[in-house]
N, C-alpha and C positions, 0 to 999 in steps of 0.2 A: 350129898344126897340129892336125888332127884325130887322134884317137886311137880303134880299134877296139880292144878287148881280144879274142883265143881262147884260150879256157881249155883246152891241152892241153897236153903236152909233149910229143908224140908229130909230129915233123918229118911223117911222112908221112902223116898223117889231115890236119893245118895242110895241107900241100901241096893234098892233094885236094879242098879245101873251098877255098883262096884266092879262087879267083876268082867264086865263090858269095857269098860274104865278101864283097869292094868293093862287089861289085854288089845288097846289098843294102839297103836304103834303112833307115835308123833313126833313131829320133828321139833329142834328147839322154838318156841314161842307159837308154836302153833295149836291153832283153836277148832276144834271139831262143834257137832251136837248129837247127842246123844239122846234120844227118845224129849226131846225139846227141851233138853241139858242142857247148857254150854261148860264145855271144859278145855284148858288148856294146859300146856306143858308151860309151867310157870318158871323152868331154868332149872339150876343147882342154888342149895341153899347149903350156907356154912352149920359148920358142926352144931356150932353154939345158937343158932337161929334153934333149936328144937328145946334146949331149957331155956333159953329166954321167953319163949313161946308158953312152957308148961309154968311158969309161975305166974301169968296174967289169970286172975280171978274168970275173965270173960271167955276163958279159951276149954274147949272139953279135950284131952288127948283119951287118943282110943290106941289100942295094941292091937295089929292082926293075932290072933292066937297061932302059934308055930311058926309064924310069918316072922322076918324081918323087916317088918311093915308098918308105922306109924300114924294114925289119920289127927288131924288137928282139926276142931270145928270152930269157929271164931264166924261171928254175922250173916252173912249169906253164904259162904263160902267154907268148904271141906278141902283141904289139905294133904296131899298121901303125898307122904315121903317116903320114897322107894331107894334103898341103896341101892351103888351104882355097881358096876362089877368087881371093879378093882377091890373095894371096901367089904365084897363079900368074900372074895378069896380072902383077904388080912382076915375075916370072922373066920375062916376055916383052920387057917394056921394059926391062929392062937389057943 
């Protein structure tokens, strides 16, 4: 899975910036800003980085609704884990 990082802790600036956020294009490790955001393309994260993640007490996971979309909230930082292509065609043929 791909990972964005947004550097806030503030639910409703992350809200307002989302979908500015997917849609916008970045290369590995790099760091944009967004409406005085910082967000970056945090890499590929392994499968099991997403339940190791969902059992910490300090962590919120959010589901995009119809989305194959993931958001993890942990301290200042929002987490969207985007599958990659590959992983979505395997979700189609299953």
């Amino acid at each position: 899975m791909k990972c964005i990082a947004v550097y806030t802790k503030n639910f409703e600036q992350f809200s307002d910036i989302y979908e500015q956020v997917i849609n916008t294009p970045l290369a590995d490790n790099e760091e944009k800003e967004i409406e005085g955001i910082m967000i970056s393309e945090a890499g590929r994260v392994p499968e099991n980085y997403l339940n190791r993640m969902k059992i910490k007490p300090e962590v919120v996971v959010m589901k995009v609704k119809g989305q194959p979309i993931t958001i993890l909230q942990h301290g200042d930082v929002f987490e969207i884990l985007l599958p990659e292509q590959q992983e979505l065609e395997d979700a189609v043929l299953q």
